[in-house]
Wavefront OBJ file of the C-alpha trace (Angstrom):
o trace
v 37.604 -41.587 -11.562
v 40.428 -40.718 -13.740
v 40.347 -36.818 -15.339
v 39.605 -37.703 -18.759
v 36.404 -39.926 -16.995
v 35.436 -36.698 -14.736
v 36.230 -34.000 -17.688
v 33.660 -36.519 -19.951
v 30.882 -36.450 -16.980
v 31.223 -33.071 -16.254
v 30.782 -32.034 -20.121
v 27.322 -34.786 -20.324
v 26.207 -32.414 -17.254
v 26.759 -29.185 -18.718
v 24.931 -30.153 -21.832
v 21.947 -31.725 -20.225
v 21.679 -28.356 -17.947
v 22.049 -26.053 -20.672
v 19.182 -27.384 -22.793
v 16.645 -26.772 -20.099
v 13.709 -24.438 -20.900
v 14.327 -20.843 -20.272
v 11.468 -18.727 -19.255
v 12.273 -15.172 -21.111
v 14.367 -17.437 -24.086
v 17.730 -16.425 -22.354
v 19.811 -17.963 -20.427
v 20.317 -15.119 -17.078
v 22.754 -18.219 -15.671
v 25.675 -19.974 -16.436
v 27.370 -23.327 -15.380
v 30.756 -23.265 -13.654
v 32.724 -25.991 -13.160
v 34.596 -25.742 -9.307
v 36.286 -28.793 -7.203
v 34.704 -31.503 -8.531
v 31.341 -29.885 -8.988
v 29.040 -27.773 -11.208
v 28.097 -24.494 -9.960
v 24.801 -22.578 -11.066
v 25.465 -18.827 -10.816
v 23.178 -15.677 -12.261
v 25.159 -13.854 -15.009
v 24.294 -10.380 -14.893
v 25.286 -9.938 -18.337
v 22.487 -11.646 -19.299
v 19.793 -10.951 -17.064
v 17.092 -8.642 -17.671
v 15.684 -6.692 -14.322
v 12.719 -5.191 -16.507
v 11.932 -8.469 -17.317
v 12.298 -10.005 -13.999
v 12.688 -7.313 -11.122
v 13.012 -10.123 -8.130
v 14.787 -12.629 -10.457
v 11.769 -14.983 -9.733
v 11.923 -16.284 -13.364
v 15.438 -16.415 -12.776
v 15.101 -18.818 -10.219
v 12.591 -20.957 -11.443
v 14.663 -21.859 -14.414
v 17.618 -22.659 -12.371
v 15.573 -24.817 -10.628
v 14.733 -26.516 -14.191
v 18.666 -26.365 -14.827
v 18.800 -29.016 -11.591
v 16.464 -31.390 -12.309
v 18.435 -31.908 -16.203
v 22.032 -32.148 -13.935
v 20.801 -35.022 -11.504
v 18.941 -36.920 -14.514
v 22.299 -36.745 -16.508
v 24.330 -37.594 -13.568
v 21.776 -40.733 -13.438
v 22.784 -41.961 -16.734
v 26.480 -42.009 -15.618
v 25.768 -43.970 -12.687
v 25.908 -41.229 -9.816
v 24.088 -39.521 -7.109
v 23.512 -35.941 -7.272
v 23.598 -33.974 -4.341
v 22.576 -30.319 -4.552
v 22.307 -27.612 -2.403
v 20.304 -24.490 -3.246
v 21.824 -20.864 -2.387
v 25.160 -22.761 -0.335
v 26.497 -19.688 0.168
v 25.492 -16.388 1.846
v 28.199 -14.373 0.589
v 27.568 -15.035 -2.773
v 23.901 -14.110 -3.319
v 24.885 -15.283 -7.224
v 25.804 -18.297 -6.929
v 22.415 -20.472 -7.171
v 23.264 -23.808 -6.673
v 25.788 -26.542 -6.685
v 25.458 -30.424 -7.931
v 28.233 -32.925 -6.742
v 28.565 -36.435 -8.125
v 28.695 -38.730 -5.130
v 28.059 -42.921 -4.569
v 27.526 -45.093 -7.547
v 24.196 -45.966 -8.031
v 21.944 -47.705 -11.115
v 19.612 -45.497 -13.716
v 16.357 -46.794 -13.391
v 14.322 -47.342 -16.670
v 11.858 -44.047 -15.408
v 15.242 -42.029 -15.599
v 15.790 -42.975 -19.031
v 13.193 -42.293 -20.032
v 12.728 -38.481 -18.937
v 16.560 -37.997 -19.829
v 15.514 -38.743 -23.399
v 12.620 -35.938 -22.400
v 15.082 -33.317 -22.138
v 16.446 -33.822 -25.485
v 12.222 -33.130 -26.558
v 11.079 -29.559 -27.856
v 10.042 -27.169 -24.884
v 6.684 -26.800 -24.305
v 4.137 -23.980 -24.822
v 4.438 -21.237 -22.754
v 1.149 -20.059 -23.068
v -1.978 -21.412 -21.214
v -4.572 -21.658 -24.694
v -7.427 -24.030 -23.995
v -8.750 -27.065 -25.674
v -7.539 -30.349 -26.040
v -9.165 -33.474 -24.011
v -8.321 -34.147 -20.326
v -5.111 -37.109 -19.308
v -6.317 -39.764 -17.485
v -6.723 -39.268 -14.268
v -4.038 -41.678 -12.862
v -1.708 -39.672 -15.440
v -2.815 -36.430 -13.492
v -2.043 -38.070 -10.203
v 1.388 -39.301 -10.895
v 1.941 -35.810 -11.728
v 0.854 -34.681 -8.925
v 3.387 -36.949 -6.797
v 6.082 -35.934 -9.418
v 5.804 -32.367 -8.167
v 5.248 -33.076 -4.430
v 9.208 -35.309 -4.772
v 10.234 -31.790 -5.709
v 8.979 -29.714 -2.579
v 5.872 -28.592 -4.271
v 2.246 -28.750 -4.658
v 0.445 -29.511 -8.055
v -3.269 -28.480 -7.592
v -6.310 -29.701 -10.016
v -8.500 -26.782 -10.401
v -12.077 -27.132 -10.196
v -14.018 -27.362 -13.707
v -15.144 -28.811 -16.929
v -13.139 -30.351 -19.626
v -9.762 -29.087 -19.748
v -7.561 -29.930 -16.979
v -6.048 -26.838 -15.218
v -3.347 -27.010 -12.343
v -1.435 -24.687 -10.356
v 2.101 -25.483 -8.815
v 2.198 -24.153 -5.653
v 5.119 -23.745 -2.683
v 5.224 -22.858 1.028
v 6.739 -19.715 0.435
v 7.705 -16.807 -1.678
v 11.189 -16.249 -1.793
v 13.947 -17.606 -3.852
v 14.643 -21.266 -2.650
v 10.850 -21.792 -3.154
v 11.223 -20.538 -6.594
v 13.796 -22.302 -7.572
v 12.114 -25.648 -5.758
v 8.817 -24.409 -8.526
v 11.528 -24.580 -10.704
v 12.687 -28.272 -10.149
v 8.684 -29.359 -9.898
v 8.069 -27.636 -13.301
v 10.535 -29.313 -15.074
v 10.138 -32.796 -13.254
v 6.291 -32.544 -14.296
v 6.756 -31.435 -18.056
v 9.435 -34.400 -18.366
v 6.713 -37.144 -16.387
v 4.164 -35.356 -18.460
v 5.933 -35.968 -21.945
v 6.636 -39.849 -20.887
v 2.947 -40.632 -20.059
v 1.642 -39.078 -23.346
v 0.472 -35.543 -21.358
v 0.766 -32.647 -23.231
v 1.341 -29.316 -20.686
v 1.309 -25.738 -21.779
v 2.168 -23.202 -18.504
v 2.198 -20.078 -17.507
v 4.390 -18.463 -14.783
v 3.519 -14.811 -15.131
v 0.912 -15.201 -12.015
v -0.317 -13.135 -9.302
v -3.569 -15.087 -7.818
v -5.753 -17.752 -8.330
v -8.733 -17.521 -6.878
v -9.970 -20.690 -7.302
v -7.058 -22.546 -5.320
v -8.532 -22.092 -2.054
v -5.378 -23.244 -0.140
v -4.881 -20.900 2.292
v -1.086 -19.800 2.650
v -0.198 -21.641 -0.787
v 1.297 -19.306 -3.339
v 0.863 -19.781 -6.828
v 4.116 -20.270 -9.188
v 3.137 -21.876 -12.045
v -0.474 -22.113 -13.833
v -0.494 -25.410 -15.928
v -2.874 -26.989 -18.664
v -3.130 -30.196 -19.276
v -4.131 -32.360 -22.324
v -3.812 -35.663 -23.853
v -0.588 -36.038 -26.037
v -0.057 -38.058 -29.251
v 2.859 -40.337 -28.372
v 5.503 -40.924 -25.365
v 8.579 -40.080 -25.752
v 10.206 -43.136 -27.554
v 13.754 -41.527 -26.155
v 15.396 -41.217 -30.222
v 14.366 -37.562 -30.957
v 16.773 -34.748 -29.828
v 17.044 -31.497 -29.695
v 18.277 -29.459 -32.965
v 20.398 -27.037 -30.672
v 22.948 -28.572 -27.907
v 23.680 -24.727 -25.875
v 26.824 -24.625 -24.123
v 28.148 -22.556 -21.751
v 31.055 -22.680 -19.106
v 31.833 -20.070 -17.054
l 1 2 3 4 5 6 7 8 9 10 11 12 13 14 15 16 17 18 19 20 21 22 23 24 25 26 27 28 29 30 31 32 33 34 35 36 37 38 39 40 41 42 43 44 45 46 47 48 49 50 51 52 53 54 55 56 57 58 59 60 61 62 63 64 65 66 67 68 69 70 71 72 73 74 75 76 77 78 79 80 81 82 83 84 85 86 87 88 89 90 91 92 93 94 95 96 97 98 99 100 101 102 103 104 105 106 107 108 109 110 111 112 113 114 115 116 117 118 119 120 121 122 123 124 125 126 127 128 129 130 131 132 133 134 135 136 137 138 139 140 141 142 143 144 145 146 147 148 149 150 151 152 153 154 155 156 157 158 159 160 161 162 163 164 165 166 167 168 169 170 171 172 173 174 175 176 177 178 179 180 181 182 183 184 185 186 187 188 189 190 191 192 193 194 195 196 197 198 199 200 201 202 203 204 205 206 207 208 209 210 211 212 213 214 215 216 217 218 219 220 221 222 223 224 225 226 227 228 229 230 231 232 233 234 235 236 237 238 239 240 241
């Protein structure tokens, strides 16, 4: 690809990453653009340890950060490749996305790229609203398991509660939370699902999954509309490091 071609991909990517959903409203990354591919790093100046004392919440919206780069790289025709924490040394540096083969957008990948440009969701777990359709639920489900994680249906009545689960506890787990998060609130918004979460979690007694730890509590409820892929968001963020 020519520079002018690369310098207009790279700046689609940036944009798509920086209008992810933060978790504490800030943005404790920023996106760095390195030989021929888009670094995710933690910016100190902006992160808030008595917010966040492992950088958990940190991580989880990173992973969020991801999922917006490979959809965007999608609609330019490429592969995203990304590797989580590629470097030791730099404990900061997050991730990395590189454009690779050519490849065609499928129609789902519209669709949830025109997600991203939709109004975050609740962060607050409230009650009411009527249960999604099973199937819905279940496609969710699969949505989150692509991503490395678990999305469990809690037992009970009426409204729909889930819990996002990984393997682990430690930061690549987060940040694979992260990516299933964000990949289920953009499959939710497409099939008419509307999720409010809540990450600020320390058990969940009625998971039952022994050596599953909780990362993200979810509710889920019947939306209005799908996303019809015309509304955006009023505020494009960026930020290049």
């Amino acid at each position: 690809m020519s520079a002018p071609v690369v310098r207009n991909s790279t700046e689609r990517l940036v944009v798509a990453g920086t209008i992810a959903p933060t978790l504490h409203d800030v943005h404790a990354w920023r996106l760095a653009v390195a030989d021929g591919r888009i670094e995710v790093h933690a910016d100190p100046a902006r992160f808030r340890p008595m917010d966040d004392p492992s950088g958990r919440s940190l991580h989880l919206s990173c992973g969020a950060v991801l999922v917006n780069l490979r959809l965007a790289a999608a609609q330019l025709g490429r592969e995203a490749v990304i590797r989580l924490l590629p470097d030791a040394e730099h404990p900061r540096l997050l991730a990395s996305v590189r454009l690779t083969r050519r490849r065609r957008v499928t129609r789902e990948e519209r669709l949830l790229y025109a997600a991203t440009l939709r109004s975050v969701p609740s962060r607050a777990v409230a009650g009411g609203g009527s249960a999604p359709e099973v199937r819905a639920v279940q496609e969710l489900s699969d949505t989150a398991r692509l991503e490395g994680a678990t999305l469990h249906v809690l037992p009970g009545d009426g409204t729909c509660r889930a819990v996002l689960t990984t393997g682990s506890d430690a930061p690549q787990a987060w940040m694979r939370a992260g990516r299933a998060l964000q990949a289920v609130l953009l499959a939710a918004t497409i099939r008419s699902v509307a999720v409010s979460f809540l990450y600020e979690i320390v058990d969940v007694p009625e998971l039952g999954v022994p050596g599953d730890v909780p990362q993200v509590v979810l509710e889920l409820s019947r939306a209005a509309l799908p996303v019809d892929g015309q509304d955006e968001r009023q505020r494009h963020r960026e930020r290049v490091g």
